[in-house]
N, C-alpha and C positions, 0 to 999 in steps of 0.2 A: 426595185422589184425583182424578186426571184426568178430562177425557171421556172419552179414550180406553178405556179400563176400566173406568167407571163403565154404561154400557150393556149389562155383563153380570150384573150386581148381581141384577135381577129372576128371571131364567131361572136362576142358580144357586140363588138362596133357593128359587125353585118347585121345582128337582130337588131340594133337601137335605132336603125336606118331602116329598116323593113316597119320598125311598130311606126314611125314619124311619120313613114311614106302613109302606113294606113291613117295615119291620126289628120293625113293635113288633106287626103282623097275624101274623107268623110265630110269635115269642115267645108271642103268646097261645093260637095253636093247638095248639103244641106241648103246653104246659104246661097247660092246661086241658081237653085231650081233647074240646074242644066239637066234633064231627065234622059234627054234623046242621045248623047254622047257620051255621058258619063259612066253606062256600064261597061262602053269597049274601053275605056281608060281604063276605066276600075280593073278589067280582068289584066290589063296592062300592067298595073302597077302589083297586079297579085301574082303573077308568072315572074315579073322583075324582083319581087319582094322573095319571093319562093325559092329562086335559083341562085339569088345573092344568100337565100340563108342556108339552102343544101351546101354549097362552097363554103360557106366558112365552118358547115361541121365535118367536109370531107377534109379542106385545109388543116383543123383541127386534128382532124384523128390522123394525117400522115405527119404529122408535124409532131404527135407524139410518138407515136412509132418509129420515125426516124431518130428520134432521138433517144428512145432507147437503145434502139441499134450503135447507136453511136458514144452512148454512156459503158457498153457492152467492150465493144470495142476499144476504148479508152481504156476499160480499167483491165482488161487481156493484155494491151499493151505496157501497161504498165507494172501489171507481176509480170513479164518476162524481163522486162528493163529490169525490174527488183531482183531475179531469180539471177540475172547476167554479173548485176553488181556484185550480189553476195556470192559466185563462186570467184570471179575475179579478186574479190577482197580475202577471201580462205585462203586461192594459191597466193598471194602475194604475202598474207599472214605467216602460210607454212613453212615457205620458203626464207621469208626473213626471220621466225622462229628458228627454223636449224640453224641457219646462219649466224643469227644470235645466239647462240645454245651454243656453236661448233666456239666460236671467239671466247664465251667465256670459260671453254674448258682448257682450251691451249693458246699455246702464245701463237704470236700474227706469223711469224714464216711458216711456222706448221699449217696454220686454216690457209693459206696460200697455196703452199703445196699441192695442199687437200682440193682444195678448189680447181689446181693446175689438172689434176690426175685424174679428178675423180667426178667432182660435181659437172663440170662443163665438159667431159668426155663426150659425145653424144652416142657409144655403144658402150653392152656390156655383150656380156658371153654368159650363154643360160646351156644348165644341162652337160657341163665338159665332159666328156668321157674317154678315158685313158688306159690305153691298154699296151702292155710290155710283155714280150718274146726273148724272155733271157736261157741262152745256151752257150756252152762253154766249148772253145773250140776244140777240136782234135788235132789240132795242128800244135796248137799252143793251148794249154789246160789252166793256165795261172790269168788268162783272159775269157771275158764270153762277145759274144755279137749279141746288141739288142735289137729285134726290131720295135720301132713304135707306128702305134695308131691311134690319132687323136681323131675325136669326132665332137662338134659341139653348133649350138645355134649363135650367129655373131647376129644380134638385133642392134634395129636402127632404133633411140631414145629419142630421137631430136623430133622437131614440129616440122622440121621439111624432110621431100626427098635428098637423099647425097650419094656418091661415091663412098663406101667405106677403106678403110686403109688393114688390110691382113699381116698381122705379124707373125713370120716364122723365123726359125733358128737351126745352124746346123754347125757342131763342133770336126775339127781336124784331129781330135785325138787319136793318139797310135798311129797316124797318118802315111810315117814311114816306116812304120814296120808292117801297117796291114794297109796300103793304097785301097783305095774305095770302098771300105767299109762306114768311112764315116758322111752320110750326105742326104739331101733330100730329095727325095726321090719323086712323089707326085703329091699335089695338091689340086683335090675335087669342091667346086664350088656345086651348090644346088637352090637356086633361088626359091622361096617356099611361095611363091604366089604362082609356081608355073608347074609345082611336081603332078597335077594331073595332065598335062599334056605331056602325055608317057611315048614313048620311044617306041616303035613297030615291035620289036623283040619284047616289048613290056619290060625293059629293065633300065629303068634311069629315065631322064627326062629328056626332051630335046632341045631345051636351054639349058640343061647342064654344062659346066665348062671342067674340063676336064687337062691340069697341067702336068708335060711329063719333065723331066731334066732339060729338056732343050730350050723350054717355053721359060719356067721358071729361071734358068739363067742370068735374062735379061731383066730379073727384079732381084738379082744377088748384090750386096756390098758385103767386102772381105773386112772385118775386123777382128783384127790379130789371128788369133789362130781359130775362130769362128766366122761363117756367114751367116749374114739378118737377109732377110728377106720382105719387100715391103711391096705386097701384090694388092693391087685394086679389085674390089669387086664390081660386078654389075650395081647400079642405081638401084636402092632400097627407100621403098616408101614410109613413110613418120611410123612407126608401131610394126612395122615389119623387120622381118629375118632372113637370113642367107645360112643354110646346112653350109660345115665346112669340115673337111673329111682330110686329114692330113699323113702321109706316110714319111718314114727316116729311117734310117739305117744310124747304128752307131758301135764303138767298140769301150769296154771298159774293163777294169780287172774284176775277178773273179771272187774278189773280195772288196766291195767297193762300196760309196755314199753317194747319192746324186740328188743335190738339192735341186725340185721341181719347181718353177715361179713363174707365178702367171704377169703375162703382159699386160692386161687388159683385165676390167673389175668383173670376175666369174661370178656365178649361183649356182651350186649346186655340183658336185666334183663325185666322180666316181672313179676308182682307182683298179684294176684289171692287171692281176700280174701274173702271166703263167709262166714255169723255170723247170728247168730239169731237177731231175728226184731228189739229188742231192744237195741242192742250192736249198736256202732258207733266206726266207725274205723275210721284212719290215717295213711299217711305213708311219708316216704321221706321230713318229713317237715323239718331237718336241713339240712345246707349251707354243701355243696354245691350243693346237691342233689335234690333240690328244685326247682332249677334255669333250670335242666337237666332232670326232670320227667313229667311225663305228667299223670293226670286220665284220663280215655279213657269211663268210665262207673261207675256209680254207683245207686244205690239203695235200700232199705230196707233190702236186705240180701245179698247184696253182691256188692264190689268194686276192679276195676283192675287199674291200672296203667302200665305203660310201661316208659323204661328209654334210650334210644339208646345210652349209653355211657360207658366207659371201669370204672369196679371199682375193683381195684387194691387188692394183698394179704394181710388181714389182714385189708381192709378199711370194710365200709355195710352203711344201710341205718336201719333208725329207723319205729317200727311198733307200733302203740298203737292201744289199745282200753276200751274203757268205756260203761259200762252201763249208759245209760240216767233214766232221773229222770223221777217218775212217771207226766203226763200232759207234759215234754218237746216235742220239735216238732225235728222229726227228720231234718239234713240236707239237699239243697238240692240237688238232684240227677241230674244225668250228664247221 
């Protein structure tokens, strides 16, 4: 027997019982001439007859109403269990798609690598922005002092909270002929889930962490004639970011190349180079960065460029600059 049918079951047994009751109260009347008693039974058996059959149509209709509610219920239940599977089965498709796709393009220590660097990283860096102060001493004119300032978002990728790990760098070049020129100087954390709770001056946050040379120290290791720097952030939540605003000092000639490389897998690079009159700067001129970068400006003391494209841990882009000759004509300007 179906549901469908099986929900009439009750209300008919209660009428088949209610018509028998009448069929066998009549029989008796008939047949026993009981006159004087048999109406208060009769009304007896008609109120018991009555109330057993109101009960099996109320039993009836909540019995179907409940069970619609519960057919309702069920099949809710069960496109979200379906809607659960099918994104679950996508991300594990997607991900063994690439994975599959990465293997059959390259051999296994490269997708290794790949995997070491890049897929199981749990940050990237969105938005880097880089900006250089090249001037040429007066002391010494065959050298300049850069300053830099880097500013970018380091995001947490991963599915939980964590401590992220910041990597900075600072080289000893010229080191003995121009003492502390080369070094780093401050590193500004800004948590992005606290910059509206702004500081009484209104400038900066009051969880900002703010490191000067002294602090920073204690996250220095010396190799060779560079220090790395490997500073912890504040706990970033799955999908969140930490602003990270970094200053340095450094010394180079005055005719010079500095390959720029990132640590950490970027999106999105903009490049900020402002230089005395006479300097003439470059950037991004090797493959394949060349093809992907764009100047957006330049002139006499200063050139940007912008790159809208990911460059990878351990890749960069190259920055030169030269002093021009007395009477050459500068570049020109964009």
């Amino acid at each position: 027997m179906n549901g469908r049918n099986s929900q009439w079951v009750v209300p008919g047994v209660l009428l088949s019982v209610s018509v028998v009751s009448y069929l066998l109260l009549y029989t008796l009347r008939e047949t026993v001439h009981l006159q004087t008693n048999l109406p208060v039974v009769d009304r007896i058996w008609s109120d018991v007859s009555t109330t057993i059959l109101l009960a099996g149509i109320v039993l009836a209709t909540w019995e179907r109403s409940s069970r619609r509610d519960m057919e309702r219920f069920v099949r809710r239940l069960s496109q979200e269990q379906r809607e659960i599977s099918e994104r679950m089965l996508e991300n594990v498709l997607e991900r063994g798609s690439v994975r599959a796709l990465l293997a059959e393009k390259i051999t296994e220590p490269v997708f290794l690598s790949i995997q070491r660097q890049i897929i199981d990283v749990p940050v990237v860096n969105r938005d880097y922005r880089l900006n250089l102060k090249i001037q040429r001493l007066a002391e010494a004119p065959e050298f300049v002092s850069i300053k830099i300032f880097e500013r970018y978002r380091l995001c947490n990728t991963s599915p939980e909270s964590r401590v992220l790990d910041l990597h900075c760098m600072s080289d000893f070049n010229y080191e003995d002929r121009f003492p502390g020129y080369g070094r780093l100087t401050e590193v500004r954390l800004q948590p992005s889930r606290q910059r509206d709770r702004l500081r009484a001056d209104g400038v900066g946050s009051d969880d900002d962490q703010t490191l000067g040379e002294d602090k920073l120290a204690q996250y220095a290791e010396r190799l060779g004639s560079a220090i790395e720097y490997h500073i912890p952030t504040p706990r970033v939540d799955p999908g969140d970011e930490i602003m990270i605003m970094v200053r340095r000092t450094k010394i180079q000639r005055a005719n010079d190349v500095n390959f720029w490389r990132a640590l950490q897998a970027t999106e999105s690079v903009e490049l900020d180079i402002e230089h005395d009159e006479e300097i003439e700067v470059s950037a991004f001129q090797s493959a394949p960065w060349r093809a992907f970068s764009k100047q957006v400006h330049s002139d006499r003391t200063q050139s940007i460029w912008t790159m809208a494209y990911a460059i990878m841990p351990h890749q960069g882009f190259d920055i030169s600059w030269r002093v021009r000759e007395p009477g050459e004509e500068p570049p020109e300007t964009v």
